[in-house]
C-alpha positions as CSV (number, residue, x, y, z in Angstrom):
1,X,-13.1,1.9,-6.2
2,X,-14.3,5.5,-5.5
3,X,-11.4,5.8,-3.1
4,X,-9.1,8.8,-4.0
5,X,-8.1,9.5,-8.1
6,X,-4.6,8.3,-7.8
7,X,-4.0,4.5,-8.8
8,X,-5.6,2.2,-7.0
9,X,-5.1,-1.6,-6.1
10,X,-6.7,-4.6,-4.2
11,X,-4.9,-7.3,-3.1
12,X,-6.3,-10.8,-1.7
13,X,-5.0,-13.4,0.2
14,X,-5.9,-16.1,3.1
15,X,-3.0,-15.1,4.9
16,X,-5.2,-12.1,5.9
17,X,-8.0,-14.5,7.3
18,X,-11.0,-16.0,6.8
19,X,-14.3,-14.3,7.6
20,X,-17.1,-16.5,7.2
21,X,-19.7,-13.5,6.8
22,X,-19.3,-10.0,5.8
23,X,-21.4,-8.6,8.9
24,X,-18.9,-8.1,11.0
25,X,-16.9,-6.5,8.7
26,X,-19.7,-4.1,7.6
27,X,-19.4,-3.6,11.3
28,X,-16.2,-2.7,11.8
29,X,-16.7,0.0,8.5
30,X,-19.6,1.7,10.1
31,X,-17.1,2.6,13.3
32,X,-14.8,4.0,10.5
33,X,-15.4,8.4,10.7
34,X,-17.2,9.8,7.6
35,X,-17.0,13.2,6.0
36,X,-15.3,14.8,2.8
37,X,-13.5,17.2,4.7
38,X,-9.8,16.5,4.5
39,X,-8.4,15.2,8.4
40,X,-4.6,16.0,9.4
41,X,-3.5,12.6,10.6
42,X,0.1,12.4,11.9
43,X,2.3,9.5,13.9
44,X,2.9,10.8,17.0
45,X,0.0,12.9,18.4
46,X,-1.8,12.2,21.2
47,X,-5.3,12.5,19.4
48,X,-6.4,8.4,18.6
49,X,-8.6,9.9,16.0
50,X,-6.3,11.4,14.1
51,X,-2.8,9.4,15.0
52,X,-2.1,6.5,12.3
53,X,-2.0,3.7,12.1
54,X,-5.3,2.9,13.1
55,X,-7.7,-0.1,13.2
56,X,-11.9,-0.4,13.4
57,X,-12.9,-3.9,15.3
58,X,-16.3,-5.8,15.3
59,X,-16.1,-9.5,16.6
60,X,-12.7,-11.2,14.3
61,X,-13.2,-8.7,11.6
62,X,-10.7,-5.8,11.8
63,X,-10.2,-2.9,10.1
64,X,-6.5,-1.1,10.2
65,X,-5.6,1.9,7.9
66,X,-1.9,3.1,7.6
67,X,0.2,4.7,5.4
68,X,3.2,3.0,3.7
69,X,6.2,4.1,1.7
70,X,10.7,4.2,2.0
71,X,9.6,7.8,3.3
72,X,6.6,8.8,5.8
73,X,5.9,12.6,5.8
74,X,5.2,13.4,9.3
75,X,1.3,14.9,8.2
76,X,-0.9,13.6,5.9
77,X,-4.3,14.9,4.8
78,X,-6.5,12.2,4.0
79,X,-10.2,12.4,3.2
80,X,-12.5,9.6,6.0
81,X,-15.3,9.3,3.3
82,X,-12.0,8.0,1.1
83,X,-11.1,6.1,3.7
84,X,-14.2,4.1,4.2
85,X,-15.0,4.0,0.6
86,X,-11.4,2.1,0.3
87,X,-12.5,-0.8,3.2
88,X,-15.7,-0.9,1.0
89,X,-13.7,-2.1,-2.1
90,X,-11.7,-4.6,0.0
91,X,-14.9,-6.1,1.2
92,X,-16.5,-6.1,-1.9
93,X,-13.5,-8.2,-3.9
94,X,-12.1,-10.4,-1.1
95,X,-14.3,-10.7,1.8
96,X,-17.7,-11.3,0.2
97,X,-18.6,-14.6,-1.7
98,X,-17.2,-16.4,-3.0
99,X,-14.1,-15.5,-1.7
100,X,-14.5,-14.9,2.2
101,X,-11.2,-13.5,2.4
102,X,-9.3,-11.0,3.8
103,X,-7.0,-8.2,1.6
104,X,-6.0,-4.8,1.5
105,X,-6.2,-1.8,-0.9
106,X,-3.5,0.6,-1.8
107,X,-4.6,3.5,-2.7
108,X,-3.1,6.7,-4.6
109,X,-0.4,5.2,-6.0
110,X,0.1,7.5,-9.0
111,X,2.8,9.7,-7.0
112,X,5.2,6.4,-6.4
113,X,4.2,4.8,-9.2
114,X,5.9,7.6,-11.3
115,X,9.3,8.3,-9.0
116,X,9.9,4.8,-9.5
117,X,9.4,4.6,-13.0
118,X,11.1,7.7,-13.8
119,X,15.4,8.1,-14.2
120,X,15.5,9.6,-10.8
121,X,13.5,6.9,-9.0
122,X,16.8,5.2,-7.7
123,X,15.2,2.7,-5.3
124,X,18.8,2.9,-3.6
125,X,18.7,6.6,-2.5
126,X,15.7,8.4,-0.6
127,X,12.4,8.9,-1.9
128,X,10.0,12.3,-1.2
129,X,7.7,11.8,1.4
130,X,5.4,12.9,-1.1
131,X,5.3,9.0,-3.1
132,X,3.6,7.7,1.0
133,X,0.4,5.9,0.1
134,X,-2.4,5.4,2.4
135,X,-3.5,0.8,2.9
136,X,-6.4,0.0,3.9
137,X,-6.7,-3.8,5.3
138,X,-9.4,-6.2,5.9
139,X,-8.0,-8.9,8.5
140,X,-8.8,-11.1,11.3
141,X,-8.0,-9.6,14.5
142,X,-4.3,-8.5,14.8
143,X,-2.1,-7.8,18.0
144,X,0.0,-5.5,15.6
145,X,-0.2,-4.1,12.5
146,X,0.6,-6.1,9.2
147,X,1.8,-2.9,7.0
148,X,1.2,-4.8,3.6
149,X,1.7,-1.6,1.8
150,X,5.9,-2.4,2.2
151,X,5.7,-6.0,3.4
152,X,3.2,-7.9,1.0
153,X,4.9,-9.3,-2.1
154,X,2.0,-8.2,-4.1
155,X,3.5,-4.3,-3.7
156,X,7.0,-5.6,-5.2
157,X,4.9,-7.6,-7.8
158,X,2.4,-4.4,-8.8
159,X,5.6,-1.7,-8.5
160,X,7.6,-4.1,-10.9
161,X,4.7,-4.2,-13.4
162,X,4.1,-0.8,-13.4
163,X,8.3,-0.3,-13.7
164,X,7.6,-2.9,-16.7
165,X,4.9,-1.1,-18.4
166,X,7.0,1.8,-18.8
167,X,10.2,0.5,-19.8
168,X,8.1,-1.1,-23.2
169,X,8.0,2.1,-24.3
170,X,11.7,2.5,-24.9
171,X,13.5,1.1,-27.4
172,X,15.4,-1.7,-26.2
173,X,19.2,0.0,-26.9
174,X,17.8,3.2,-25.1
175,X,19.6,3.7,-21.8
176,X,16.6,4.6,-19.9
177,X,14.4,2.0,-21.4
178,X,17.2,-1.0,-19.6
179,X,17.8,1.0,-16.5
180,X,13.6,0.3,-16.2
181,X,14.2,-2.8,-17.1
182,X,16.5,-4.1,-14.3
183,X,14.9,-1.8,-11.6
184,X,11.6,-3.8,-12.5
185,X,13.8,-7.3,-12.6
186,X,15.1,-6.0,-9.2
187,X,11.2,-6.0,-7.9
188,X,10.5,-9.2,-9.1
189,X,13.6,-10.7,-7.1
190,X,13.0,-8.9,-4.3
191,X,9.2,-10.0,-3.9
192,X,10.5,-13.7,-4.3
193,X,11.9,-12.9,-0.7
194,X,9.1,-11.2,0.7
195,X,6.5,-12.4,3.4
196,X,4.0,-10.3,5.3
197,X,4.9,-11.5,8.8
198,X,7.8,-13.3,10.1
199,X,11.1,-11.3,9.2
200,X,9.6,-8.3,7.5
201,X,11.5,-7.2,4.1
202,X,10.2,-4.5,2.3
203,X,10.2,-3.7,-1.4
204,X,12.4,-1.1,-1.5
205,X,15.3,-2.7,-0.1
206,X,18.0,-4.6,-2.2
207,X,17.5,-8.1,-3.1
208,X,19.7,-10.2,-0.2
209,X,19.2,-7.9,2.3
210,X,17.8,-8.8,5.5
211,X,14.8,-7.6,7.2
212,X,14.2,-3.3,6.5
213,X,13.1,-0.8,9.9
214,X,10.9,1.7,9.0
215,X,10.1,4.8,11.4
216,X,7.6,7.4,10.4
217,X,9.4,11.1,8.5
218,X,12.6,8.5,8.3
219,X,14.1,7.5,5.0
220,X,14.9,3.8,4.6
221,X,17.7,3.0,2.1
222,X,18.7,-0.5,1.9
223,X,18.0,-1.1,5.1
224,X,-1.3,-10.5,-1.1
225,X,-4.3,-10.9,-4.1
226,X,-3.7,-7.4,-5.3
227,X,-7.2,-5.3,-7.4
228,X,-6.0,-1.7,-9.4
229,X,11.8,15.6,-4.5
230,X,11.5,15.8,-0.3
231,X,13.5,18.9,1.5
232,X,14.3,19.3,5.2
233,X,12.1,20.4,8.1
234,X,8.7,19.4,8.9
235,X,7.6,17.1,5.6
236,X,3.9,17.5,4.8
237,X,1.7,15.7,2.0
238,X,-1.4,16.5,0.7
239,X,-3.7,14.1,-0.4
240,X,-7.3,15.6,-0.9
241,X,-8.5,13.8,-3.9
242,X,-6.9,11.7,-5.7
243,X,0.7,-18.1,-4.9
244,X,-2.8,-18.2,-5.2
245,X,-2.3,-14.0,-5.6
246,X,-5.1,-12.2,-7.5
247,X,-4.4,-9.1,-9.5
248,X,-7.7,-7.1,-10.2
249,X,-6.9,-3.7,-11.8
250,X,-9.9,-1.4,-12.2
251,X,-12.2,-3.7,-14.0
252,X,-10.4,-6.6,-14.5
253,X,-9.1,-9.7,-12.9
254,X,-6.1,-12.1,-14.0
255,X,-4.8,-14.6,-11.9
């Protein structure tokens, strides 16, 4: 997608909307700011341009861009040419033809993708602020924001894959290889309860659990089509490169 070097995903889904052309959403993208100089963006300034989440309107096309994760760091450098380049590859897989849709794209996944897969990656305790990832969403206009990056079941369905993709590479009697196993079975229960509005229950939380609060620099334990340790104090992270439900990853599409 040309949108950081991390892993990347698209997801698509009517529940986003219907856009009968893709002029207002080029629209929308052109409003986005552009430059490959890394931006400071942070949840509590008083700086629009640089306070997330954001969102980009042109007639009922809207662009929002937040950053989703069990832990926010309060900063996050992120790149605008990135940015822009990730509502490009949402509007290129769901919003032109044939599709007409709206979605969203995750981006930089590689940090979360490997806490989670790793022995540590207890979904039960706090993650580092470090595994946030930046969404980028195509929708029809919003009076909020839809946060598919922990709300959408396709995150729960991706994360579990990628859990799943790592656990075949342990023997099945290795102790690792099952404790992969049944976080990744864990996923796939949990997206079973997941919707992207209504009662909002995010993918980190255990399977049963009502609806999980997320504030930004807070921890939250327990508390759509989809394309491919944190200390005290301030937290910062650094990012300056990096069912009808369709799954395209990189190149290629399964549904």
């Amino acid at each position: 997608m040309g949108a950081f070097s991390g892993v990347n995903r698209v997801a698509c889904a009517k529940f986003y909307g219907v856009q009968k052309s893709s002029r207002d959403c080029l629209a929308a993208i052109r409003q986005m700011p552009s430059g490959d100089t890394p931006i400071i963006y942070n949840f509590n300034g008083y700086d629009r341009a640089t306070r997330l989440p954001q969102y980009y309107q042109s007639g009922d096309c809207m662009i929002q861009i937040e950053l989703a994760g069990p832990q926010l760091p309060l900063t996050i450098d992120l790149i605008p040419n990135e940015l822009k380049s990730m509502a490009a590859g949402v509007l290129e897989t769901c919003t032109k033809k044939p599709r007409y849709v709206g979605g969203f794209l995750a981006g930089d996944l590689g940090p979360i993708r490997q806490w989670i897969s790793s022995e540590p990656g207890d979904l039960d305790k706090p993650f580092p602020p470090s595994t946030a990832y930046p969404t980028v969403s195509i929708t029809t206009a919003q009076s909020d924001y839809i946060s598919p990056g922990n709300y959408d079941p396709a995150m729960a369905q991706m994360l579990a894959e990628f859990v799943f993709e790592t656990a075949r590479r342990y023997s099945p009697f290795s102790g690792l290889g099952d404790l992969l196993r049944k976080r990744a079975i864990r996923l796939v229960r949990k997206e079973e309860e997941m919707q992207p509005r209504g009662q909002r229950v995010a993918w980190w939380g255990r399977p049963g659990r009502g609806p999980t609060l997320l504030r930004p620099g807070e921890a939250a334990v327990n508390g759509t089509e989809v394309a491919e340790g944190g200390g005290g104090g301030v937290q910062t992270a650094r990012r300056t490169k990096r069912r009808k439900r369709v799954v395209v990853d990189g190149d290629q599409e399964r549904v």
